[in-house]
KOLSE-934611 format. One line per field, with one value per residue: residue in three letters; chain; x, y, z of N, C-alpha, C in turn. Coordinates in Angstrom, 1 decimal. Example, Ala and Ser with C-alpha at 12.3 -4.5 7.8 and 13.67 -1.06 7.14 Angstrom:
residues 2
res (ALA	SER)
chain (A	A)
n_X (13.2	12.8)
n_Y (-5.7	-2.2)
n_Z (7.8	7.1)
ca_X (12.3	13.7)
ca_Y (-4.5	-1.1)
ca_Z (7.8	7.1)
c_X (13.2	12.9)
c_Y (-3.3	0.0)
c_Z (7.8	7.9)
***
This chain:
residues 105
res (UNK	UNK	UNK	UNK	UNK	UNK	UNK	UNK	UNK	UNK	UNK	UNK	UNK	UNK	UNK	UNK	UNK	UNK	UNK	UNK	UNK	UNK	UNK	UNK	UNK	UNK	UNK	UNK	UNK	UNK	UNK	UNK	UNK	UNK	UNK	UNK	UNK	UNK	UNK	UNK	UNK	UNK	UNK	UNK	UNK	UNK	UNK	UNK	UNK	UNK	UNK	UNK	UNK	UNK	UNK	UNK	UNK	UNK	UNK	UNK	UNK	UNK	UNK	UNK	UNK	UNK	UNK	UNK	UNK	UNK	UNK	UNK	UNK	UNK	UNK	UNK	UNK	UNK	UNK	UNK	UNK	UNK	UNK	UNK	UNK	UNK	UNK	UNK	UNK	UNK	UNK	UNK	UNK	UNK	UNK	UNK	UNK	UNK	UNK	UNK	UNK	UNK	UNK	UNK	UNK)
chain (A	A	A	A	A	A	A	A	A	A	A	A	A	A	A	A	A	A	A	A	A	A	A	A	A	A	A	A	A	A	A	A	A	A	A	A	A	A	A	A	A	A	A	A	A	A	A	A	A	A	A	A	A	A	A	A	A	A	A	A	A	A	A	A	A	A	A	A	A	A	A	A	A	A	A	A	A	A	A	A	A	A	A	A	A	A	A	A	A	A	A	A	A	A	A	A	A	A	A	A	A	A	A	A	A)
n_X (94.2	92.0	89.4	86.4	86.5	85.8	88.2	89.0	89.6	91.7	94.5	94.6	93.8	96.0	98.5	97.9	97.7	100.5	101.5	101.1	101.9	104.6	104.9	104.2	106.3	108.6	107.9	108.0	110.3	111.8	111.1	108.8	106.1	104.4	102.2	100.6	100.7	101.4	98.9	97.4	99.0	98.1	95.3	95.4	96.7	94.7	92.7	94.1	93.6	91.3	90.6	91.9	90.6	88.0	88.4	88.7	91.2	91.6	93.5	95.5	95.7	96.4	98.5	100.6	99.8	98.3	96.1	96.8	99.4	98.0	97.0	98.5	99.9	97.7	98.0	100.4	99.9	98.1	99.4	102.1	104.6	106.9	109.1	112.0	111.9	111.6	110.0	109.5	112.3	112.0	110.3	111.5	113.8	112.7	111.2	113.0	114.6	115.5	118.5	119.7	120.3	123.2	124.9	125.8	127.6)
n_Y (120.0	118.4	119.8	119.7	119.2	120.0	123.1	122.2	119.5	119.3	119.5	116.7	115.2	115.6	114.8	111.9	110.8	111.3	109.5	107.5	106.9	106.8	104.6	102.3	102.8	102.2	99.3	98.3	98.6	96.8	94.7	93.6	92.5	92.3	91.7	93.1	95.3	96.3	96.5	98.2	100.6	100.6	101.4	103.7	105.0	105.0	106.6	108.9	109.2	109.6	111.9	114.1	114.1	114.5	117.3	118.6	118.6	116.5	116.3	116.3	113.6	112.4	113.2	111.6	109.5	107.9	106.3	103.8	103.6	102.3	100.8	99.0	98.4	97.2	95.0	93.9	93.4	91.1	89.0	86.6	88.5	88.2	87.0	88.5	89.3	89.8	88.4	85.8	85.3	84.8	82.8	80.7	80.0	79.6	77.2	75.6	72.2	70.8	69.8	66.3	64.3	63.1	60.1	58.7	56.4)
n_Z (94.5	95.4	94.5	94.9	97.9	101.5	102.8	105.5	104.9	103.6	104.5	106.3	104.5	102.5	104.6	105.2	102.8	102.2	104.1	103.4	100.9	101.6	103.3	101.5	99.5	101.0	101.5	99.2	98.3	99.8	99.6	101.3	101.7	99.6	97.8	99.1	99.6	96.5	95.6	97.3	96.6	94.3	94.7	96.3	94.0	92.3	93.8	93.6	90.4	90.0	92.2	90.8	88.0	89.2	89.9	87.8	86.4	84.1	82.0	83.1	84.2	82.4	81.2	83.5	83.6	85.8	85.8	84.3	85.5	87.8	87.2	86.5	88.9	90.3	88.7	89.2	92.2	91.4	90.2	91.1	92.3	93.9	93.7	93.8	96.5	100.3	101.1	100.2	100.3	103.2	103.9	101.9	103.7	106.0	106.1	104.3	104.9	108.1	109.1	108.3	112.0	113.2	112.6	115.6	117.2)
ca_X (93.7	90.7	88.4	85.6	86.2	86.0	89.2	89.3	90.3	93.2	96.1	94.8	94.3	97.3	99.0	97.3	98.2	102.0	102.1	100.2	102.8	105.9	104.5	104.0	107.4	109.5	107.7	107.7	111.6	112.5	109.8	108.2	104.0	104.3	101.0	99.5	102.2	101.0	97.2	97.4	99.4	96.9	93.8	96.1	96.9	93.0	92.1	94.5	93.5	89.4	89.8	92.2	89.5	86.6	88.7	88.3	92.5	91.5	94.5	96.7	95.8	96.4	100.3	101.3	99.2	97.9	95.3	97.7	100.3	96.8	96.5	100.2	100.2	96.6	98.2	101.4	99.0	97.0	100.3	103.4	105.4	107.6	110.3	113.1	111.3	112.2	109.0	110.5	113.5	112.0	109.3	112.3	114.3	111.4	110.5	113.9	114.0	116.3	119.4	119.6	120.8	124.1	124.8	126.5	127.7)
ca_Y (119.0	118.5	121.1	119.1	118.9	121.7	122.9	121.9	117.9	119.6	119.3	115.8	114.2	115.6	113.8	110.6	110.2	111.3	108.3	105.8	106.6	106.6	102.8	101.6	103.1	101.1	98.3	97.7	98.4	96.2	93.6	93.4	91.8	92.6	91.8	94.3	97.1	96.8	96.6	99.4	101.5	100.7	101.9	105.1	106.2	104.9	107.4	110.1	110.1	110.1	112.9	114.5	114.0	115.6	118.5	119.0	118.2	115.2	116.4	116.2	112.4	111.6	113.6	111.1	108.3	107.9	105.3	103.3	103.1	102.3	98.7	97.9	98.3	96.0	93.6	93.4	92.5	90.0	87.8	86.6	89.7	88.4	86.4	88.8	89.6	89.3	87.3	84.7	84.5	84.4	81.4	80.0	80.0	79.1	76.6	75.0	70.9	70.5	68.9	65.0	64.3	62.7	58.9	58.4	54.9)
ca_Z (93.6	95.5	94.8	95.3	99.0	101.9	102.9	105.9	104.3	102.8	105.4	106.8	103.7	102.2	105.4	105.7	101.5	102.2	105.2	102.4	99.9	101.9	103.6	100.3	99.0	101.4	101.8	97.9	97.9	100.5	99.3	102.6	101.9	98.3	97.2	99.8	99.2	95.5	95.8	98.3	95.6	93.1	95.1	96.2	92.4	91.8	94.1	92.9	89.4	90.4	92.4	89.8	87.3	89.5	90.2	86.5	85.9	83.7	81.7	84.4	84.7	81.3	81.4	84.0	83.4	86.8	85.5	83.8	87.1	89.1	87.0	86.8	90.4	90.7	88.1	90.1	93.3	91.5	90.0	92.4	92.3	95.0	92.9	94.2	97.6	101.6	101.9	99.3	100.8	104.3	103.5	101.9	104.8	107.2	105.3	105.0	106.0	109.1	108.5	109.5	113.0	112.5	113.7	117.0	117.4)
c_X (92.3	89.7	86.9	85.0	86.5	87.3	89.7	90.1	91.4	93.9	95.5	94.7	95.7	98.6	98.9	97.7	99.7	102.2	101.8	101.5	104.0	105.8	104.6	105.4	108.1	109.2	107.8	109.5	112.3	112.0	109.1	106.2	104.2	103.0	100.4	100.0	101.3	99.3	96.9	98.0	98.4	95.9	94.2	96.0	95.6	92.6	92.7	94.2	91.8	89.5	91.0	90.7	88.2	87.1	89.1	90.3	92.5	93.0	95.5	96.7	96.4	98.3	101.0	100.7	98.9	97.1	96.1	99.0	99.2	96.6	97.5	100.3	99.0	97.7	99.6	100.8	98.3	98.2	101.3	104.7	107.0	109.2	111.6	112.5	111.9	111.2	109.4	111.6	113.4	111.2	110.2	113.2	113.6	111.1	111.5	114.4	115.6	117.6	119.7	120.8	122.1	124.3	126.1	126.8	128.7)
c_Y (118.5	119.2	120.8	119.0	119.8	121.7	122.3	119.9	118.0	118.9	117.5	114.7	113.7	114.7	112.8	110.4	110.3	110.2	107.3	105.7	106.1	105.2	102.4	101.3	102.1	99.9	97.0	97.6	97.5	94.7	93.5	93.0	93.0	93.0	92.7	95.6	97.2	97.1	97.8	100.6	101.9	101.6	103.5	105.9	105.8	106.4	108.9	110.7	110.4	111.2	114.2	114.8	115.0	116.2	119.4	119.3	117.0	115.2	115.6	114.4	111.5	112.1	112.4	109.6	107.6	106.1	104.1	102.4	102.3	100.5	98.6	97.7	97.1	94.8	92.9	92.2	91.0	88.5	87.4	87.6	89.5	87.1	87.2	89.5	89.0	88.6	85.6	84.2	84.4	83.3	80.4	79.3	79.5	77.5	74.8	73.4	71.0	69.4	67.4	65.3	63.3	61.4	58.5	57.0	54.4)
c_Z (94.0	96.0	95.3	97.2	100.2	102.5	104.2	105.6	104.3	103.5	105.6	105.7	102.9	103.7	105.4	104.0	101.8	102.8	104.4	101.5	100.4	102.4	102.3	99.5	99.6	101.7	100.3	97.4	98.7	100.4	100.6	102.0	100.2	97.8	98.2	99.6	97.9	95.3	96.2	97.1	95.0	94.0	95.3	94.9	91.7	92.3	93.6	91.3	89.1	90.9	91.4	88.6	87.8	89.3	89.1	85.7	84.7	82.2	82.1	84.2	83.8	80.9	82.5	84.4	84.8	86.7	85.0	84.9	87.7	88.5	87.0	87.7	90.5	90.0	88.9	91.2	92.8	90.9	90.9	91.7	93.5	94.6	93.4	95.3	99.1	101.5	101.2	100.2	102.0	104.6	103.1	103.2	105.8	106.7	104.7	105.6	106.8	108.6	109.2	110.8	112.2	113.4	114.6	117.2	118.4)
***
């Protein structure tokens, strides 16, 4: 997909994208930092359907709407996405007021 770039890139990009997606994957199913999981996605499928596009696939980008995923995922990040989230229910939880002491007399 990126013809653009010499082959040597190939294997480490194609690695260093697989470790981006798979962080993102479980951090977005477990809710874990929401708004960074999704931002991070976005810029990911930003980057995938740019270099799609150079590498003269601009088809390709438009069959699986690459561009399209790349803002849902920004607009995710930019609203509170974390309504059924661990970070939710661990702020909650943290957050919490202590229960009164009870009176001893």
């Amino acid at each position: 997909m990126n013809a653009f770039l010499p082959v040597s890139f190939a294997y480490p990009l194609a690695v260093l994208a697989t470790i981006c997606e798979s962080v993102f994957t479980v951090t977005l199913l477990f809710g874990i930092r929401t708004r960074e999981a999704c931002a991070g996605a976005a810029i990911l499928l930003f980057c995938f359907g740019s270099a799609m596009t150079a590498s003269g696939l601009s088809h390709g980008q438009f069959y699986y709407a690459v561009f399209l995923l790349a803002a849902g995922a920004w607009y995710m990040s930019a609203i509170d996405p974390t309504w059924l989230s661990l970070d939710r229910f661990l702020r909650r939880r943290n957050s919490a007021p202590l229960p009164a002491p009870a009176n001893s007399k």
